[in-house]
C-alpha positions in Angstrom: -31.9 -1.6 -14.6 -29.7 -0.8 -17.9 -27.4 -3.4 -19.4 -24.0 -1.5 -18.0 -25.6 -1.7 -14.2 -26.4 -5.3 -14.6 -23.1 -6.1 -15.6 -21.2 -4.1 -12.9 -23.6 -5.6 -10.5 -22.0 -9.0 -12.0 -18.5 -8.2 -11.9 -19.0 -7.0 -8.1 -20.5 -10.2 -7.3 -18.0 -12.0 -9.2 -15.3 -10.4 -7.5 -16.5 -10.9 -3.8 -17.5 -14.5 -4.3 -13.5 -15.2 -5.8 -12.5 -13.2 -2.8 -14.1 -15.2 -0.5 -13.1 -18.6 -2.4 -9.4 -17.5 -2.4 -9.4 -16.6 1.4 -11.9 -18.9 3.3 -11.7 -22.3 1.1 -7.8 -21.8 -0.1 -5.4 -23.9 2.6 -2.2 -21.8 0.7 -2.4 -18.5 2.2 1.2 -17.2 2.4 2.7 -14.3 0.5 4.9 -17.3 -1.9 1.3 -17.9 -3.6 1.4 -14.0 -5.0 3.4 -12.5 -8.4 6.7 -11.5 -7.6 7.0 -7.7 -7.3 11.0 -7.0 -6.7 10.2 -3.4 -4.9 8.1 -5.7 -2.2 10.8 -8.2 -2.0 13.4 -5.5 -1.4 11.2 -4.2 1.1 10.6 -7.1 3.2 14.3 -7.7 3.1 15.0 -4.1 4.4 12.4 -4.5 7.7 14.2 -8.2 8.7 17.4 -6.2 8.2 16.1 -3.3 10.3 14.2 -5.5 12.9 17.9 -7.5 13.0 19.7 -3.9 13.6 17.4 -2.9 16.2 16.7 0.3 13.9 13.3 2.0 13.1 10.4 2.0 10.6 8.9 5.3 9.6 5.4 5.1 7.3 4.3 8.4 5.5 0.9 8.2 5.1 0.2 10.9 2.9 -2.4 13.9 3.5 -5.5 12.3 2.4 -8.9 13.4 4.1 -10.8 10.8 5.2 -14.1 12.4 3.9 -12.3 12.3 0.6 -12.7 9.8 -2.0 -8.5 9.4 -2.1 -9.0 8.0 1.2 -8.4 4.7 0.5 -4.9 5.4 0.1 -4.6 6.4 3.3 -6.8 3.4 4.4 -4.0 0.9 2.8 -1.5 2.7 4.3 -2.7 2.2 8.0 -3.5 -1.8 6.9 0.2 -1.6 6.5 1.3 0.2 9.2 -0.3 -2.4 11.5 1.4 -5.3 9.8 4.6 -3.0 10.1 3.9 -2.5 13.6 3.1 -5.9 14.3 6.6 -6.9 12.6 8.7 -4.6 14.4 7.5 -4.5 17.9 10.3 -6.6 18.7 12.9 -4.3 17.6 14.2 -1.6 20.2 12.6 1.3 18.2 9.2 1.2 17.4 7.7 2.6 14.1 7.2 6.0 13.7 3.7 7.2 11.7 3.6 10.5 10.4 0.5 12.2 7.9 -0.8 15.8 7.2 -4.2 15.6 8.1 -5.7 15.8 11.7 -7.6 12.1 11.6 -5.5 10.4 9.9 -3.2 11.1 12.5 -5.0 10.0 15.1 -5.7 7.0 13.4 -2.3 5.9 13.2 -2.0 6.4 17.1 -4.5 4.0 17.5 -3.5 1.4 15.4 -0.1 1.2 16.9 -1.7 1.5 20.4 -3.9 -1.7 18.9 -0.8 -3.5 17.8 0.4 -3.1 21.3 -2.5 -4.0 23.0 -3.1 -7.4 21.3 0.6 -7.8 21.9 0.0 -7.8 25.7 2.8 -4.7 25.4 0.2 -1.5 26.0 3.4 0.0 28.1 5.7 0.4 25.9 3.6 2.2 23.4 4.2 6.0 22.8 1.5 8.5 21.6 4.2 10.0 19.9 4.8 7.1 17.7 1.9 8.2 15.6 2.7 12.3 14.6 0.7 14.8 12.7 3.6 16.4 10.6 1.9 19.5 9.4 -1.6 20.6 8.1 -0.5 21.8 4.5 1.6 19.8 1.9 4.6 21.5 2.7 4.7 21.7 6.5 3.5 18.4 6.3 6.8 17.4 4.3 9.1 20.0 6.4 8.1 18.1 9.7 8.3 14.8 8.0 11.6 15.1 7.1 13.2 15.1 10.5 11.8 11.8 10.9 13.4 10.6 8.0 16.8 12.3 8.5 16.7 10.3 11.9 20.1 8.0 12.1 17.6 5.4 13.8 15.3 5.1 11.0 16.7 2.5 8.6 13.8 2.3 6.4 11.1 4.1 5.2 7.5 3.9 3.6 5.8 6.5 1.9 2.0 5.4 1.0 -0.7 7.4 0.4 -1.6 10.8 -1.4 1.4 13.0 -1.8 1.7 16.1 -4.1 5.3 17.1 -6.2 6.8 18.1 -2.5 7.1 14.5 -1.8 10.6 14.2 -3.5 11.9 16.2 -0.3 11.3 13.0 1.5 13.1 10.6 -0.7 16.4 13.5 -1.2 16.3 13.4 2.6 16.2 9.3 2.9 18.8 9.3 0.4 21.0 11.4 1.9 20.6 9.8 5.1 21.5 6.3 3.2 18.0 4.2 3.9 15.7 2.4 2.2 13.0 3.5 0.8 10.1 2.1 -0.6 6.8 4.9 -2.3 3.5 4.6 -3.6 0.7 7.0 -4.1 -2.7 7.0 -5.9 -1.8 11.0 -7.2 0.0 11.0 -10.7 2.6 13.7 -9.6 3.6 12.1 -6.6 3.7 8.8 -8.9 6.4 10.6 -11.3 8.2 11.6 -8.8 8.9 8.8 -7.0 9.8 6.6 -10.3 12.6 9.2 -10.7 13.5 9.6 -7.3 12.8 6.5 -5.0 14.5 3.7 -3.7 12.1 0.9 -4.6 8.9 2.6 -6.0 5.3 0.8 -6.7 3.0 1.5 -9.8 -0.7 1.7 -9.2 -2.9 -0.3 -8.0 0.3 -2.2 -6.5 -0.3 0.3 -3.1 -3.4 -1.8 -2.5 -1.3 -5.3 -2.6 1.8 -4.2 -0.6 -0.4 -5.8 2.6 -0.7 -9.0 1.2 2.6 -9.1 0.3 3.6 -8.4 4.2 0.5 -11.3 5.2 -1.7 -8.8 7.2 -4.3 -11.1 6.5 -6.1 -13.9 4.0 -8.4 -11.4 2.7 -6.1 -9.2 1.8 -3.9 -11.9 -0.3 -7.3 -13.7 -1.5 -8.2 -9.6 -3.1 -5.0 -9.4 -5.0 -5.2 -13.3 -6.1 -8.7 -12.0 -7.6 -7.4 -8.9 -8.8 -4.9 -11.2 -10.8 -7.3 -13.5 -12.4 -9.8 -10.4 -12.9 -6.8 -8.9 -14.9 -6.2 -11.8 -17.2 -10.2 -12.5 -18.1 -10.1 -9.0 -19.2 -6.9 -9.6 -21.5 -8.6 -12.8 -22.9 -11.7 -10.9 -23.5 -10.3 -7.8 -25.5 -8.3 -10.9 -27.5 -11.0 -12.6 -28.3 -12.9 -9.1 -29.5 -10.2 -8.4 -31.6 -9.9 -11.9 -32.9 -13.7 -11.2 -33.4 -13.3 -8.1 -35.2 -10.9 -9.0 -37.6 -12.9 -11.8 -39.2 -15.8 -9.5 -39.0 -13.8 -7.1 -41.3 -12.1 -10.4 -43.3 -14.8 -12.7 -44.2 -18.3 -10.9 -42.7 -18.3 -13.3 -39.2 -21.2 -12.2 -37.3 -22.6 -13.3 -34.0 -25.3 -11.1 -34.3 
């Protein structure tokens, strides 16, 4: 096994065994032990002030094949549309899932219809809750939009892989005056939305957004790992370049 395997091989063990410590042995599991991120906070105060309306959620979950590998966008965007539903199933309009391909689709209806069913509420759950919008990007967004435009809809969530077209969908939430928070793994879409979104998310950002809404320890212990990943990479390139320079200054080896 070369050198670059054996240390991938370490950093994947290193990063499951701090996963693992942050979500089994940790007794702080809430969403006040993350980073800040003001889009998220915005965002959680936009679903209490829908739940509190009695208004709707609508989640976008992008067009990404699950046979893909893009699809774990769309995989964090159904994490969140269960925390979503599980949030709002109070309200007196239940979230609304649309996508632009076939599984994902049916994916979303049975999430929802999962969220219900633990909720001991299967009756009130509607197949139509979870829509497939359009097969191509721009039906997809054209059957979208309607959703959006919908005066019951008070906020919205696009998350997962979108293409240029996507800034139909935040012209029609701002027209329609609701919030909007969008993130996608595709770099066009990821323009876009800087420009044109509400509250948008950089990144790997998507991925966090449900352990900011506390679908679960795991998924706050990956982002608490993610953190401390981040800042043993930024001490090592320091200490490289430290490194470097007295190489360069006064002949330092380690070698």
């Amino acid at each position: 096994m070369s050198t670059e395997n054996l240390i991938g091989l370490f950093v994947v063990l290193l990063g499951a065994g701090l996963i693992f410590a942050f979500g089994v042995l940790r007794k702080d599991r809430s969403a006040r032990s993350l980073r800040p991120i003001h889009a998220i906070q915005q965002f959680r105060r936009a679903i209490g002030l829908a739940v509190e309306d009695g208004k709707g959620l609508h989640v976008s979950l992008g067009k990404a094949s699950l046979l893909d590998p893009d699809n774990t966008s769309a995989l964090a965007g159904l994490c969140t549309l269960e925390r979503l539903g599980q949030i709002s199933m109070v309200s007196d309009h239940p979230p609304i899932a649309t996508s632009g391909e076939g599984a994902l689709a049916i994916l979303s209806k049975d999430t929802l219809r999962s969220v219900y069913r633990s909720g001991n509420a299967l009756e009130q759950f509607d197949p139509d809750q979870g829509q497939l919008s359009g097969p191509t990007p721009f039906a997809y967004v054209a059957g979208a939009i309607p959703v959006v435009r919908d005066k019951r809809v008070f906020t919205n969530v696009l998350m997962g892989n979108f293409g240029p077209e996507a800034a139909l969908l935040c012209d029609a939430a701002d027209q329609n005056k609701t919030f909007t928070l969008a993130v996608s793994d595709s770099l066009p879409a990821q323009s876009v939305f800087y420009a044109a979104a509400e509250e948008p998310l950089i990144g790997e950002e998507m991925f966090a957004l449900p352990a900011y809404l506390q679908a679960g320890p795991f998924h706050q212990a990956s982002v608490q790992t993610q953190d401390l990943l981040r800042w043993v990479v930024m001490i090592l390139m320091g200490l490289g370049v430290i490194y470097k320079i007295l190489n360069q200054l006064f002949g330092i080896s380690l070698l």
